[in-house]
C-alpha positions in Angstrom: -3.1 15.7 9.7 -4.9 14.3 6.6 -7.4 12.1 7.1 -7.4 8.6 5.7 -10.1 6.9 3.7 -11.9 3.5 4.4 -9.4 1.3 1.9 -9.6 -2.3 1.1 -6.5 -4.0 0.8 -7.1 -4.3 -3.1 -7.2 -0.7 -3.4 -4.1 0.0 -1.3 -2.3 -2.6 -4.1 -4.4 -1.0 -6.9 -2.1 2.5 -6.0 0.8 1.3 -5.2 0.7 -0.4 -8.3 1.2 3.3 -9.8 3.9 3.6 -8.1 5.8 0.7 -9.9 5.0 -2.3 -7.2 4.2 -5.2 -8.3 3.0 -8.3 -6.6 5.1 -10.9 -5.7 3.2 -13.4 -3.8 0.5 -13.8 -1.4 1.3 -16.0 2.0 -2.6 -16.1 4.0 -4.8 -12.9 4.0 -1.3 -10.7 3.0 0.0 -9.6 -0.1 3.3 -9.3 -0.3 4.1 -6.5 -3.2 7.8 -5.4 -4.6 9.3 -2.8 -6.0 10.6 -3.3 -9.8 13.1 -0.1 -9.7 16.0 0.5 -7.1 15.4 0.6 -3.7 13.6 -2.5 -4.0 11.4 -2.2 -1.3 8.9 -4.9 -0.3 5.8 -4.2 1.4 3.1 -6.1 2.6 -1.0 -5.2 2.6 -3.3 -7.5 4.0 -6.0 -8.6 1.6 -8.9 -7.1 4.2 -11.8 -5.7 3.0 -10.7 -2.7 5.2 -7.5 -1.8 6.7 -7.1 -0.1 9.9 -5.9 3.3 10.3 -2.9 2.4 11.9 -2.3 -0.1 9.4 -2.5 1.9 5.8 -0.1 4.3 8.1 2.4 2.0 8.2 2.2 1.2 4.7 2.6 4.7 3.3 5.8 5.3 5.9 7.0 1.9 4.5 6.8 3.1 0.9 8.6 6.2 1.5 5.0 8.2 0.9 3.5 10.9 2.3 -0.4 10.9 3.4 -1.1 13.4 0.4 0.8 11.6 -2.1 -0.2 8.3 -1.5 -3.9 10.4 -1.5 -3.4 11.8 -5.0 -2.8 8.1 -6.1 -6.0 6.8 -4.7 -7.6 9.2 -6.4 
């Protein structure tokens, strides 16, 4: 298993924005992101300075990523 980073929410959005997500609107400490193309998934990243684990997990399933891909667009 790949291991994750230490990411900030801001980062998390920064890739995903590579991906074609864009913000829609932020309710509290979460940012709720969607996706412009079909399937028009929405996702939501809290605005921490770090995420847990668990968390950024989540996220990636949610986008339809794998670990290493959503890896190669941190980097």
């Amino acid at each position: 298993m790949t291991k994750l980073p230490a990411l900030s929410g801001r980062e998390v959005v920064q890739a995903l924005r590579r991906l074609g997500y864009e913000p829609d609107h932020q309710t509290g400490s979460h940012i709720i992101l969607r996706q412009a193309a079909s399937p028009h998934r929405r996702l939501t990243v809290p605005d921490h300075k770090e995420i847990a684990k668990g968390t950024l997990r989540a996220v990636i399933r949610q986008a339809g990523l794998t670990v290493d891909e959503f890896l190669d667009l941190v980097g």
